[in-house]
C-alpha positions in Angstrom: 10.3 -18.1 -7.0 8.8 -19.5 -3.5 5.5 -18.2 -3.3 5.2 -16.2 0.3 1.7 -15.4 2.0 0.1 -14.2 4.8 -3.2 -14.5 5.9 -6.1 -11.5 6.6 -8.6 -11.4 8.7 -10.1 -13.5 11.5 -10.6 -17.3 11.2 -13.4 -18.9 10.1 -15.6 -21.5 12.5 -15.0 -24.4 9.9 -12.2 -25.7 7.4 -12.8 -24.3 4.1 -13.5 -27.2 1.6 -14.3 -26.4 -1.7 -16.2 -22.6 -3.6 -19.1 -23.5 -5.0 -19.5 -20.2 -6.2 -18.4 -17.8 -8.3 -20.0 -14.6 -9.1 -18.7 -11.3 -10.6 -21.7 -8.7 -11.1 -21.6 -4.5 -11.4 -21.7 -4.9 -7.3 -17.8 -7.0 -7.1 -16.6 -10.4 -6.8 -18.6 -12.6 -4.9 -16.4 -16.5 -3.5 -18.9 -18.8 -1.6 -17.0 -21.7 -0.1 -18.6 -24.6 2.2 -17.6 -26.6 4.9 -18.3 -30.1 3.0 -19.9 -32.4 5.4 -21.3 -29.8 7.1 -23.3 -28.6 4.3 -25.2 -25.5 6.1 -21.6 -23.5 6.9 -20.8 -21.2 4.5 -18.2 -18.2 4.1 -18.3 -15.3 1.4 -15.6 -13.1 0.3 -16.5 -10.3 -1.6 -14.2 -7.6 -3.5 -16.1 -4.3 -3.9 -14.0 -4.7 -7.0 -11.3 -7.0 -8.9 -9.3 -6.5 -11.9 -8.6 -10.3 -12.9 -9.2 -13.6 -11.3 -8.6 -17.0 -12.0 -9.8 -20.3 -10.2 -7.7 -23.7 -10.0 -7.7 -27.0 -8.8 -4.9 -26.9 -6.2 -3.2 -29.4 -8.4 -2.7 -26.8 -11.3 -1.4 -24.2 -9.2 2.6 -22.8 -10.4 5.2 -25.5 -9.6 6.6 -23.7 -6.0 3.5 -23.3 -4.3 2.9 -24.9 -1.2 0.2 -24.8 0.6 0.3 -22.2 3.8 -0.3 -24.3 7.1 -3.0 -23.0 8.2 -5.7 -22.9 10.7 -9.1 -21.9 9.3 -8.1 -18.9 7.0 -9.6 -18.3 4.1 -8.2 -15.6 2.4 -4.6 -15.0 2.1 -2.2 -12.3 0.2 0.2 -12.8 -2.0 3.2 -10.9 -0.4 5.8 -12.7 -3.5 6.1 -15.0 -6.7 2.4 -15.6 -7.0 -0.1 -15.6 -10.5 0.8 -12.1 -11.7 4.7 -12.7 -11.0 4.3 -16.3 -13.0 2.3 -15.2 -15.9 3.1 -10.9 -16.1 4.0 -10.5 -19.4 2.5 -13.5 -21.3 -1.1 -12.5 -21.6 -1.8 -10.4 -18.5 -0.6 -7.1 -18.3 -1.6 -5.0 -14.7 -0.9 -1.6 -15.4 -1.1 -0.8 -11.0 1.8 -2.6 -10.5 1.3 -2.2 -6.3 -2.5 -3.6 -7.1 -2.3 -6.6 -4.5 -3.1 -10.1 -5.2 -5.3 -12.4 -2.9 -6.0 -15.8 -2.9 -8.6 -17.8 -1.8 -7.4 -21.3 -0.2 -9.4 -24.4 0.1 -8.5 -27.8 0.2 -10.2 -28.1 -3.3 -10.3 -25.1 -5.9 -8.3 -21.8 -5.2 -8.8 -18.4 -6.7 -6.2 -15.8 -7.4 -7.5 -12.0 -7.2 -6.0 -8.7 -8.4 -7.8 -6.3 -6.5 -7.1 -2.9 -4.9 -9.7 -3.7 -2.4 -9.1 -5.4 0.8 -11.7 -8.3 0.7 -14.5 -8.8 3.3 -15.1 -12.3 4.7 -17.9 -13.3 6.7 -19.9 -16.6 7.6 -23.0 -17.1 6.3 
């Protein structure tokens, strides 16, 4: 199965390059990603809270993704065939089966989200 997105929220000022961080405390799920070059532009997106998450080179990622052309949008959801689609049943079991996924796109390492929560994204 293709897997379809569409992006949330505004654009960022910079091409997302790579997350550098990582972070998932009593307070959410905390994705830093940089610019690259640029190395004082920085966006966050945070879920005031997420049920599973998983981050990937964009080389591992399932065998019919392609990447969404894309401006400078960080955060996408997964409206069909992403993580929970290709793996539900195997070793991850959602019991909220409308709990949306998310993913994080960079033009290095990705992360897939199950959250309920709509993520915020700023620049930092």
């Amino acid at each position: 199965m293709k897997v379809s997105t569409t992006p949330i929220g505004a654009e960022i000022s910079f091409r997302p390059v790579d997350v550098i961080e990582i972070a998932h405390t009593m307070s959410g799920l905390r994705i830093v990603a940089e610019a690259g070059r640029d190395r004082d532009k920085f966006a966050e997106v945070h879920f005031a809270g997420a049920r599973a998450f998983q981050a990937l080179d964009e080389g591992d990622l399932f065998g019919d993704w392609e990447l969404p052309k894309r401006g400078n949008f960080l955060v996408y959801r997964i409206d069909a065939g992403g993580w929970r689609e290709h793996i539900g049943g195997q070793f991850l079991h959602c019991t909220d089966e409308k709990m949306p996924e998310w993913m994080i796109v960079t033009d290095c390492l990705c992360v897939n989200v199950l959250s309920g929560c709509t993520p915020h994204v700023r620049e930092l």
